[in-house]
Legacy VTK file of the C-alpha trace (Angstrom):
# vtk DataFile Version 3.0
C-alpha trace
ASCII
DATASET POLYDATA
POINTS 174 float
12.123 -38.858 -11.694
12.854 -35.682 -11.559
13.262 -32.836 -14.353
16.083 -31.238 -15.649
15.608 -27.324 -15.751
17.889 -25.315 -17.802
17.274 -22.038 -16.124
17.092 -22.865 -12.582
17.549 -19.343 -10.955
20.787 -18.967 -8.962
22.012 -15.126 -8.219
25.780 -15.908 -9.415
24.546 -18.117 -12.715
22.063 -16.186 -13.608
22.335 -12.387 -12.635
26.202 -12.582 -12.581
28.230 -11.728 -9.717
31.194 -9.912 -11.894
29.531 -7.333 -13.782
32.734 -5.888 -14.519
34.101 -9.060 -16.381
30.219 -9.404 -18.161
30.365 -5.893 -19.432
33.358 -3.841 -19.418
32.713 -1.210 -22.028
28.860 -0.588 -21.069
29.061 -1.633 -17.689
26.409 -2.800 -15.610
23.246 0.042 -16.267
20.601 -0.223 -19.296
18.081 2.433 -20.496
14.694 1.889 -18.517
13.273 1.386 -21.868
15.516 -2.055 -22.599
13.566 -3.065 -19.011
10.227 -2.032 -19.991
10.397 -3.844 -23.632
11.354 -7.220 -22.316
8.876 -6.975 -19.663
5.677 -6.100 -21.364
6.699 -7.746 -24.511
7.061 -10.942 -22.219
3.627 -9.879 -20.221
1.692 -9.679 -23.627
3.010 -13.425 -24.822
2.272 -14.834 -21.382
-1.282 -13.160 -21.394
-1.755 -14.128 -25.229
-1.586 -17.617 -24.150
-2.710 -17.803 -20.012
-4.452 -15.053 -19.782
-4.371 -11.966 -17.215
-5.045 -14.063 -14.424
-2.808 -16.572 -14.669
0.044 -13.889 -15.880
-0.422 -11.731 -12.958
0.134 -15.154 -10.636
3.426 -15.891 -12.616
4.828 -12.372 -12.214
3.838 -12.089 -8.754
5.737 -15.676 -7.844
8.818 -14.220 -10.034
8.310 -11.184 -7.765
8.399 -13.390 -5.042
11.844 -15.253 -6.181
13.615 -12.165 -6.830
12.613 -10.591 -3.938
14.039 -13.150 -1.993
16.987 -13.554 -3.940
17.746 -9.348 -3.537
16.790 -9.720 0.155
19.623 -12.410 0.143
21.569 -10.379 -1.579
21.820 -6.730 -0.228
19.744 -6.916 2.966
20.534 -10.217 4.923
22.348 -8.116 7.431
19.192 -6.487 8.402
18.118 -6.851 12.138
15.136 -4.376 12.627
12.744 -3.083 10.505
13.985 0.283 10.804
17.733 -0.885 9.506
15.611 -3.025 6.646
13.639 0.506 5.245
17.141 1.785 5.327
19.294 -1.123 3.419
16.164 -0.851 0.642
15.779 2.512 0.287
19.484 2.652 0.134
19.510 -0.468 -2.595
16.767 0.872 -4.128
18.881 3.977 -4.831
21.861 2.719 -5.745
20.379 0.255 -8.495
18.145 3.032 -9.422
14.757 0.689 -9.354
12.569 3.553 -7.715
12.701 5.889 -4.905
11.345 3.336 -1.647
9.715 4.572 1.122
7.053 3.766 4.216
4.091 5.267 4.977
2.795 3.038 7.432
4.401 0.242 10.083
2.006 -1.059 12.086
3.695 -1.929 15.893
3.543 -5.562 15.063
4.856 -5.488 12.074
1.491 -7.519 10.525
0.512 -4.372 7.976
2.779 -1.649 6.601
2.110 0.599 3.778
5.080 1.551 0.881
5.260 3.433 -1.564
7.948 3.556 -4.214
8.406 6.570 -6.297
9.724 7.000 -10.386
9.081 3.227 -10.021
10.401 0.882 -13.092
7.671 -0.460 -14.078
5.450 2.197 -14.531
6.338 5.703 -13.647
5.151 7.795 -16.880
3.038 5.196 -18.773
-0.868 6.433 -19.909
-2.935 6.133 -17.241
-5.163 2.829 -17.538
-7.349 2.419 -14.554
-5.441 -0.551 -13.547
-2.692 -1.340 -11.131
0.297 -3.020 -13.167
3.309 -3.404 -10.767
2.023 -7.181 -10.056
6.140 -8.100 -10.536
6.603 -5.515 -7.687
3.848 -6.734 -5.738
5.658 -10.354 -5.210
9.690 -8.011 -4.877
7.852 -6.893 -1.966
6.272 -10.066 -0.838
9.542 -12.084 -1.265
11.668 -9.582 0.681
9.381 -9.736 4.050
9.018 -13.456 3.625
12.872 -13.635 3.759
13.437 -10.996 6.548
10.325 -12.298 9.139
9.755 -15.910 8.166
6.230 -14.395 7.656
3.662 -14.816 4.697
2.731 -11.788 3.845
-0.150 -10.493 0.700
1.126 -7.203 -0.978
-1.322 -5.542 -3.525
-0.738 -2.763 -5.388
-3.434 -0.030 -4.065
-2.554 2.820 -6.224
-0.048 3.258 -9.326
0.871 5.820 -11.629
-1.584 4.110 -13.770
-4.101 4.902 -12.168
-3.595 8.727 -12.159
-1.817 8.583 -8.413
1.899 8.891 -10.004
3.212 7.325 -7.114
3.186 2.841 -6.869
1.359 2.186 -3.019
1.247 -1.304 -1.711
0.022 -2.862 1.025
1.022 -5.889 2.747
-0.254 -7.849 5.389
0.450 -10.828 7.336
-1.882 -13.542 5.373
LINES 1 175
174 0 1 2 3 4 5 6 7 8 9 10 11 12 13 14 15 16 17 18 19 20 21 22 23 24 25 26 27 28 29 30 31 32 33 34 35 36 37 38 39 40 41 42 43 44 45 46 47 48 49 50 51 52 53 54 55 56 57 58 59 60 61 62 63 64 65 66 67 68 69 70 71 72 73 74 75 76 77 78 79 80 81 82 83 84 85 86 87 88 89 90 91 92 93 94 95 96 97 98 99 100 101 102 103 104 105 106 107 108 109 110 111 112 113 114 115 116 117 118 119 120 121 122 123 124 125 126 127 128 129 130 131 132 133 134 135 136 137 138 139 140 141 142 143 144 145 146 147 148 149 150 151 152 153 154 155 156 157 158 159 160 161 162 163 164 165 166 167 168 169 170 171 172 173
């Protein structure tokens, strides 16, 4: 038998597709701060009671989900991976989630190298030694899975956290 979810993640149910019917007077922007308190409050509960491990696997597969789900979204029409770096960078822009770009693109398309500047989750927190854009990590992940029918691992190799002030990843084909 199968379960009943209640939040089942579908773009239009979930995200909304009319933001100008969901929010007419504030329309569709928040503070970065509003994203940054439901996040690491949620982060902290999750870790509280499954630990960092198990946390950073959950945000990831999120990561994953939406990443897909944008991918469906605003870059679908994609054919190359030149007209991709331009549909996220462009996406990126326009929702203001961090300024996207690529460093590296190997010819086969199996390893690239990004880097996304005045990223959301992190750009001008205390550095901590630690990477923390695990969420971003699977956004990345999710959107090559969905453009090249490839599996792909994306980790975080330098953050503003770490003193760099710049978010690097690097995937590669697993």
């Amino acid at each position: 038998m199968k379960t009943q979810r209640k939040y089942q993640f579908d773009w239009d149910n979930t995200v909304g597709s009319n933001m100008e019917q969901a929010r007419p007077n504030l329309g569709p922007s928040i503070r970065i701060e509003a994203y940054r308190l439901f996040q690491f409050t949620l982060r902290d509960v999750l870790e509280q009671n499954f630990g960092t491990k198990t946390t950073d696997m959950l945000f990831r597969e999120a990561g994953g989900l939406a990443g897909k789900a944008f991918f469906d979204r605003f870059l679908k029409d994609a054919k190359d991976v030149a007209s991709l770096t331009t549909k996220i960078q462009d996406s990126f822009n326009t929702l203001k989630m961090g300024i996207f770009r690529v460093e590296l693109a190997a010819e086969d398309h199996s390893h690239f190298v990004f880097t996304v500047d005045e990223d959301l989750d992190c750009s001008g927190l205390p550095d901590t030694s630690d990477v923390v854009c695990v969420y971003d990590e699977g956004f990345i992940q999710g959107i090559l899975k969905a453009f090249s029918g490839k599996d792909f691992k994306v980790r975080e190799i330098e953050c503003w956290c770490t003193g760099a002030r710049t978010c690097r990843f690097e995937a590669k084909v697993c």
